[in-house]
C-alpha angles and dihedrals in degrees: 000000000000120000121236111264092237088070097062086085100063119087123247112245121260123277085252101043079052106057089037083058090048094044088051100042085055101049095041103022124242103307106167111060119232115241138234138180116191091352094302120107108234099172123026096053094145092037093059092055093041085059092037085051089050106040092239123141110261119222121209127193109210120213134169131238090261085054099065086026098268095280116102103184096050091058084040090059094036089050093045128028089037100047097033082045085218110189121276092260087054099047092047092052087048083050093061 
């Protein structure tokens, strides 16, 4: 599965955010969906290697474009720099 082109600006989680996400998947299982517009992922990036990574079954939720307002970029910012709490000079490059 491809990734939306609006989420090559944000930033991968660090080596150690990662193994704590795939620790946890495995422990607890996968328990927020990744999520695709038009076939693409735009948020669980991370979420879709760590199961890869694990052999688990991934779980995706699908929404439209009317269901995330029609701007992409805009939900992947808002899912992403706010509640990653990236620093100022990341979110400002996800804004653009």
């Amino acid at each position: 599965m491809e990734f939306h082109p609006a989420t090559k600006h944000i930033p991968r989680m660090s080596h150690d955010q990662y193994e704590r996400l795939v620790d946890d998947i495995a422990r607890y299982g996968l328990l927020v969906p990744i999520v695709v517009v038009d076939g693409m992922i735009v948020d669980g990036r991370d979420r879709f290697y760590a199961c890869l990574q694990l052999g688990i079954e991934r779980a995706f939720v699908r929404l439209t474009l009317d269901d995330i307002g029609a701007n992409v970029e805009r939900y992947v910012n808002q899912m992403n720099a706010v509640r990653r709490h990236l620093p100022q000079e990341d979110s400002a490059s996800v804004a653009s």
